[in-house]
C-alpha positions in Angstrom: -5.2 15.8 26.7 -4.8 15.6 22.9 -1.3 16.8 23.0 -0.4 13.6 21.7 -2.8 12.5 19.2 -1.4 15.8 17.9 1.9 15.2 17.2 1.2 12.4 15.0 -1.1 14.2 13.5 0.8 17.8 12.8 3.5 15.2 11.5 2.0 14.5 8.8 3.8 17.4 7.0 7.3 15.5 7.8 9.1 13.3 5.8 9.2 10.4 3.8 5.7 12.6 1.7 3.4 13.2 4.4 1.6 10.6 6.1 3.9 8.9 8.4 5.4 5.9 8.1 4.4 2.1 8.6 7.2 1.6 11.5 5.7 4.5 13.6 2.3 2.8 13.8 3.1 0.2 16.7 5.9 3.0 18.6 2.5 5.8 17.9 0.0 3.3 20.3 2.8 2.9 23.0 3.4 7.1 22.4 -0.4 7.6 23.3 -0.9 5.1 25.4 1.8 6.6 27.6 0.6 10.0 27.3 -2.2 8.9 28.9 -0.2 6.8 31.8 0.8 10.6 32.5 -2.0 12.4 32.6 -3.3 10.1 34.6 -1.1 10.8 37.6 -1.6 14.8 36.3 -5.0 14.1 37.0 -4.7 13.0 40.8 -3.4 16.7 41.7 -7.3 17.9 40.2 -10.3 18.5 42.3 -12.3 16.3 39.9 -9.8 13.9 39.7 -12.0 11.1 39.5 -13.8 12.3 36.4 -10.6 13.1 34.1 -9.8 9.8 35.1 -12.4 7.6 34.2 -12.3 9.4 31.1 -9.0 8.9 30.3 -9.3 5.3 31.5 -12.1 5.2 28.4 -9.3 6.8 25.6 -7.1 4.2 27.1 -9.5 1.3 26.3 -10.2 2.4 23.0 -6.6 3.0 22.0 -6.1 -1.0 23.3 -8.9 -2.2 21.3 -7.1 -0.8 18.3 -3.4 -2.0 19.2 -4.7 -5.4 19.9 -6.5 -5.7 16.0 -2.7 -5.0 15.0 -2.0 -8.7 15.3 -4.0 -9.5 11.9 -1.8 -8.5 9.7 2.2 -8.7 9.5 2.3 -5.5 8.0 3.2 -3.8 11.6 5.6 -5.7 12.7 7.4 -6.6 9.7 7.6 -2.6 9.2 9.3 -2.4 12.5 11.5 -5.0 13.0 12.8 -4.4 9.3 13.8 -1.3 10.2 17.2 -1.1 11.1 17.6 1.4 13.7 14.7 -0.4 15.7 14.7 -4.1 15.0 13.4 -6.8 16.9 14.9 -5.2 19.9 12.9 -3.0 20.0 10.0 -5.5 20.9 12.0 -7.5 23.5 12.7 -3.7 25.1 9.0 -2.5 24.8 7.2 -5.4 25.8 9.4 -7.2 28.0 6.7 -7.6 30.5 4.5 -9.7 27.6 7.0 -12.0 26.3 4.1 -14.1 24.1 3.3 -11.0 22.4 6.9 -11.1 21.2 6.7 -14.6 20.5 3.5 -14.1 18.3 5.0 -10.7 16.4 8.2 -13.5 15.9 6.8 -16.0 14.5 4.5 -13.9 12.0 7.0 -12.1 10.5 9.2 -15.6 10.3 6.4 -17.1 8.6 6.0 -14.9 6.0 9.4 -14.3 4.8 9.2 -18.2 5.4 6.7 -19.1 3.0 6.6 -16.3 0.8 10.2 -14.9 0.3 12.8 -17.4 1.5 12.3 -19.4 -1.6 11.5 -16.5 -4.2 13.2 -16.8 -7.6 14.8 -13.3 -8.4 15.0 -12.1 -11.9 18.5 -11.1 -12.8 19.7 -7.9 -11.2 22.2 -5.2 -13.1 24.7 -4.0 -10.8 24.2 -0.1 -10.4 25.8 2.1 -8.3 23.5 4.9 -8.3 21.8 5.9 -5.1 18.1 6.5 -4.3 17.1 9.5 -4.8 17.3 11.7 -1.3 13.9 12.2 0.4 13.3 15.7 0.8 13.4 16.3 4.5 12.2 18.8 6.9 13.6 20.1 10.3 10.5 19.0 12.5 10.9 18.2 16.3 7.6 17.4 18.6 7.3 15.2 21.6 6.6 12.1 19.2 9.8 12.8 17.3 11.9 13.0 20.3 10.0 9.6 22.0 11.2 7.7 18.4 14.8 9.1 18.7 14.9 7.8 22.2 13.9 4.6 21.2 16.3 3.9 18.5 18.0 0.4 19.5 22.1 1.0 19.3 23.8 -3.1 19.4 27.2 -2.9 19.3 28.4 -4.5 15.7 29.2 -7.5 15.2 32.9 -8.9 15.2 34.5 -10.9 12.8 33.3 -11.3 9.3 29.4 -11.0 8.8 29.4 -12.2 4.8 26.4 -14.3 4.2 27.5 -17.8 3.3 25.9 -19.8 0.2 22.3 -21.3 0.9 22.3 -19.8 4.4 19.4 -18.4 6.0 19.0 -14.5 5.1 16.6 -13.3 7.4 18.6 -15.0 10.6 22.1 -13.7 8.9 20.4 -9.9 9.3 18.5 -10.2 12.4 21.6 -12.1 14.1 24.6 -9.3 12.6 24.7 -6.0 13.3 26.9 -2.8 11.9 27.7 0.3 14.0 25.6 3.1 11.9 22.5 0.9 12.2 21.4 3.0 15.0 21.6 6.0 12.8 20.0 4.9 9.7 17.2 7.4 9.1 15.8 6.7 5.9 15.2 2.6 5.9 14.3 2.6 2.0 17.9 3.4 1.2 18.9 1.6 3.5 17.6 -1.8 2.0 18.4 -0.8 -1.7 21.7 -0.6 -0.4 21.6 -3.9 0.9 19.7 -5.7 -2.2 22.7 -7.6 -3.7 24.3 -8.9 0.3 20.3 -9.8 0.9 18.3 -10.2 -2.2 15.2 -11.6 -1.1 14.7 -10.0 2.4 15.6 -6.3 0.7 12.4 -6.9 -1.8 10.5 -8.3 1.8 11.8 -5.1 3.4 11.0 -3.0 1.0 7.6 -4.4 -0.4 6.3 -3.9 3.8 8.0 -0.6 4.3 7.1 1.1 1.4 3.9 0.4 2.7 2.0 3.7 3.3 0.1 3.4 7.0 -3.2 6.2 5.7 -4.7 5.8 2.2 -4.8 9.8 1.7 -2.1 10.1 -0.8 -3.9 7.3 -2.6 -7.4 9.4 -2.9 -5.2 12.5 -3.9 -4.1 10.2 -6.8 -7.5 8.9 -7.6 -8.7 12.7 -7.1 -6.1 13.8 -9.8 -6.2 11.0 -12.3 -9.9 11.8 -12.4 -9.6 15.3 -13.0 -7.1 14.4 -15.8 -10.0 12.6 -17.5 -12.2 15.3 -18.6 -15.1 14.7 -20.9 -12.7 16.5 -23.4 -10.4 13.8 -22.5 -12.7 10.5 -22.2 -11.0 8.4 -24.7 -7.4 8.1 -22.9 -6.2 4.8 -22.5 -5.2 3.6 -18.8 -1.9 3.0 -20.2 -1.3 6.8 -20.9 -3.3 7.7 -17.7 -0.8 6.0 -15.7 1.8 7.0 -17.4 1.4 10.4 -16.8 0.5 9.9 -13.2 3.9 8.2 -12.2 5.6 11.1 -14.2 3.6 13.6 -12.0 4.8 11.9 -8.8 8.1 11.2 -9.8 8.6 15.1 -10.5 6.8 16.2 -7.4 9.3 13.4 -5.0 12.5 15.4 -7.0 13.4 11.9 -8.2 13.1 13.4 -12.0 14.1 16.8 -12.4 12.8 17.1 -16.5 10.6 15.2 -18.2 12.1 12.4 -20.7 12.7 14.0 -24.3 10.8 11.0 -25.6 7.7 13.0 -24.4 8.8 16.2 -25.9 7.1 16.9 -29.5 9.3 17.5 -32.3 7.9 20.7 -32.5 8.5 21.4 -28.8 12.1 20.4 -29.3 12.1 22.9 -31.9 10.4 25.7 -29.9 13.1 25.5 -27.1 16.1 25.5 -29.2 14.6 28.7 -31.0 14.1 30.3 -27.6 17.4 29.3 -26.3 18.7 31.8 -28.7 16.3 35.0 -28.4 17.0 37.7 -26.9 15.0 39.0 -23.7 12.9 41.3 -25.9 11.9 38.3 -28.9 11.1 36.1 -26.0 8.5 38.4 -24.0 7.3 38.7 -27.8 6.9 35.1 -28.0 5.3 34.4 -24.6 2.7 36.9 -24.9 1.4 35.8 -28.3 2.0 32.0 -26.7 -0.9 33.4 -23.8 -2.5 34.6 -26.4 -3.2 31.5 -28.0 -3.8 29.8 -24.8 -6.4 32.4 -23.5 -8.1 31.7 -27.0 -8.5 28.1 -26.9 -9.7 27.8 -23.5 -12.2 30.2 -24.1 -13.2 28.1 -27.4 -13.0 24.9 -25.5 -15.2 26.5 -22.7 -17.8 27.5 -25.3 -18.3 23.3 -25.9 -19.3 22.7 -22.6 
């Protein structure tokens, strides 16, 4: 019965870091909420049938108490309909049997890029042709990733040329224009930085909502680790430098950095590695092991502080 719950849940080891992504919330209720539909009319062929399904009527109702509470904040539906493999096509296929719910998702999204984005001035932008980094991406296929595959919305492209004239509308150029691979766009994020010169202020909407992560978990890692940064050793580090370091941690984990900047590198560092660049194998296990050494020797002076 919580085959499905499971999915989402054992996905959290997939892409994009971990914890699923904000345009999977919304297609996640409809994923449940249909697993339930099924076992539903599994649950006729039982003995007991009237038990399981009172039960399951009770997960139903609870999973609808949540979906409904999604409608306070655009963060949802933006997420989706930003995304260009889904779109607001998604919607008019998904609930095409609740039309106002459409309507209300519509007109939330179109009021704040409205009234927060449309009119944004942008701070001068230097063209650069380098990509994203790649997300790091795992072969992973469950019922929930087959159910979003299924879903993706393929328009035909438009015809005829889709350049975005001066002063009009940005969000109704995109949501009105289509291009062939949208259907196959799989990471959204590079999709939009892509896009950021052709639509300047709905990229930085796009991106500030789907950046967006939907569980705060890799948030109370962070806090976890920028606490245990700040030992009692350690108790006069300045935010400034606590931050610092913590970007640079995540940025080396993500595979977006691949070294650390030689600004951070000590002079004496710098001259440590070119030493060791030129030793041979026996002057470096020579090195290393008096380098434990001294290691060893100040954390066991450091631990006799405590």
């Amino acid at each position: 019965m919580l085959e499905g719950d499971g999915q989402i849940r054992k996905r959290k080891r997939g892409w994009m870091g971990s914890y699923g992504n904000i345009w999977d919330v919304i297609q996640g209720f409809e994923f449940l909420l249909d697993k339930l539909e099924d076992y539903k009319a599994m649950a006729e062929r039982f003995p007991d049938a009237e038990h399981f399904r009172i039960n399951i009527n009770l997960g139903w109702q609870k999973l609808d108490k949540y979906y409904q509470l999604l409608s306070e904040t655009p963060i949802y539906y933006a997420g989706l309909a930003l995304h260009p493999a889904y779109r607001w096509k998604w919607f008019d296929r998904k609930w095409a049997g609740n039309p106002e719910w459409i309507r209300q998702a519509k007109r939330i999204v179109h009021d704040v890029w409205h009234y927060e984005y449309r009119e944004t001035r942008l701070p001068r932008m230097a063209v650069n042709d380098e990509k994203p980094a790649p997300k790091r991406r795992k072969a992973y296929s469950n019922p929930f990733q087959e159910y979003l595959e299924e879903n993706r919305c393929a328009a035909p492209a438009t015809q005829g040329d889709d350049s975005l004239e001066p002063f009009e509308d940005e969000y109704q150029h995109w949501i009105s224009n289509h291009e062939s691979g949208d259907a196959q766009v799989r990471d959204p994020l590079a999709y939009w930085h892509e896009k950021r010169f052709k639509y300047p202020r709905l990229s930085r909407m796009a991106l500030d909502f789907l950046t967006i992560q939907p569980m705060s978990a890799e948030c109370e890692r962070l806090f976890s680790a920028a606490g245990r940064m700040v030992t009692p050793l350690r108790s006069r580090l300045e935010a400034q430098v606590i931050g610092t370091c913590q970007v640079l941690r995540s940025w080396l984990r993500a595979g977006i950095i691949r070294d650390l900047d030689p600004f951070f590198v000590s002079a004496a560092e710098e001259k440590d590695n070119l030493k060791m660049a030129h030793m041979t194998d026996d002057e470096l296990q020579e090195w290393a092991t008096a380098w434990l050494e001294n290691v060893v020797e100040c954390h066991q002076e450091e631990s006799s502080w405590e």
